[in-house]
N, C-alpha and C positions, 0 to 999 in steps of 0.2 A: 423530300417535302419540307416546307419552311413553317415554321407555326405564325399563327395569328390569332389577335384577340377581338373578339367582337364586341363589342362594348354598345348595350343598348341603353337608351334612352327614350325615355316618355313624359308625358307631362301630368308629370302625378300616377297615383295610382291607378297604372291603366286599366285596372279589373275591377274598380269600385263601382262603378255606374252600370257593371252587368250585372243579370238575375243569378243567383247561386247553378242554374242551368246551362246560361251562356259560359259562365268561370270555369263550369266542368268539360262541356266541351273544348275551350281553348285550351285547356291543362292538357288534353286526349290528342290534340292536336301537335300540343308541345311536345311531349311524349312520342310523337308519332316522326318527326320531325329529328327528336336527337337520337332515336333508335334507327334512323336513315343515316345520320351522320356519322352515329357508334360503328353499323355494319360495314360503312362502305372506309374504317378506319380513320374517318377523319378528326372525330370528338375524340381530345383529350379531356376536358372537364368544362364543367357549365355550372352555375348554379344562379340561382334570382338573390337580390340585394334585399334587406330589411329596408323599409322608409326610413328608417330612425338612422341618426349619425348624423356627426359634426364633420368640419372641414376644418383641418390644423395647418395655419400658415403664419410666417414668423421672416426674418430677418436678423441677422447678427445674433443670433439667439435669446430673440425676445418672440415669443410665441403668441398666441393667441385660438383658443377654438373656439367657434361657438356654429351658432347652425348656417344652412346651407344657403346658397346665396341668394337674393332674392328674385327668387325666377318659380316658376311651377315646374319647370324640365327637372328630372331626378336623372341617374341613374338608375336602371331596372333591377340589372343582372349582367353577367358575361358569359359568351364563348370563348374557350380557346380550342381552337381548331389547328388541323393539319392540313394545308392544303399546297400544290403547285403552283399556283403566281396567286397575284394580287388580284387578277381578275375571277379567279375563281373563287376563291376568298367571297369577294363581294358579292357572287352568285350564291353562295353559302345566305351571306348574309341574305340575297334578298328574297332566301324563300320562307326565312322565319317566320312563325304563326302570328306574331305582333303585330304585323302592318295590317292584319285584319281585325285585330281589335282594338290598337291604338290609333285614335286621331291624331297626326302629329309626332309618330313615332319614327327612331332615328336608328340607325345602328351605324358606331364609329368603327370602321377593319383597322387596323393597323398593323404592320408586320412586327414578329419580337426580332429585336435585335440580340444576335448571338454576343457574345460577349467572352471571351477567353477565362475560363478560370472562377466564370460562375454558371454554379448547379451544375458543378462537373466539369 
C-alpha cells in the first residue's frame, strides 16, 4: 500500500455557522468515518488544524511571516492514509463527512513520495 495525505480545505471555519447540535453530529459522524478507516487499516493519523498560524516565506534567507493569505479558504485539518492507488485514495477522500457541512469544501490527495534514507 502507498501512503497519502488528505489535505482539506474550507473556507473558513466550516463549523461556525452550525447550532452546537449540527457540530455534535458532524463530530459523530467524523468519528464514524475514521473508525471505518482505522478498521479497514487505512488511517495512519488525522488530526484538524487550529485557525490561528502564520505562513513563513522568505528567499536568500530573508524571511518574512505574518498571517495568511488573503482568501477565506484555510486549511482545516489532514488525513494521512494508506491506500492502493490514487484512485482509491480520492474515494477516501470523497466520503469524508465535510462536503456535508462545508460549502465549498476541498480535499487535496496527494501521494507521499518515498524517499531513501528518510524516517527510516
Amino acid at each position: 500500500m502507498k501512503e497519502f495525505m488528505l489535505i482539506i480545505r474550507t473556507q473558513g471555519d466550516h463549523l461556525a455557522e452550525l447550532s452546537p447540535e449540527q457540530q455534535q453530529q458532524h463530530v459523530n459522524q467524523v468519528m464514524n468515518y475514521m473508525s471505518g478507516l482505522m478498521n479497514s487499516g487505512k488511517l495512519n493519523s488525522a488530526q484538524p488544524l487550529d485557525m490561528e498560524g502564520v505562513i513563513v516565506s522568505g528567499t536568500a534567507g530573508k524571511f518574512k511571516d505574518g498571517p495568511f493569505n488573503e482568501t477565506k479558504e484555510v486549511i482545516a485539518g489532514y488525513f494521512l492514509i494508506k491506500a492502493n492507488s490514487l484512485e482509491e485514495a480520492i474515494q477516501v477522500a470523497k466520503d469524508n463527512p465535510v462536503f456535508e457541512v462545508g460549502a465549498g469544501a476541498r480535499i487535496e490527495v496527494r501521494p507521499i513520495k518515498v524517499m531513501e534514507g528518510i524516517n527510516g
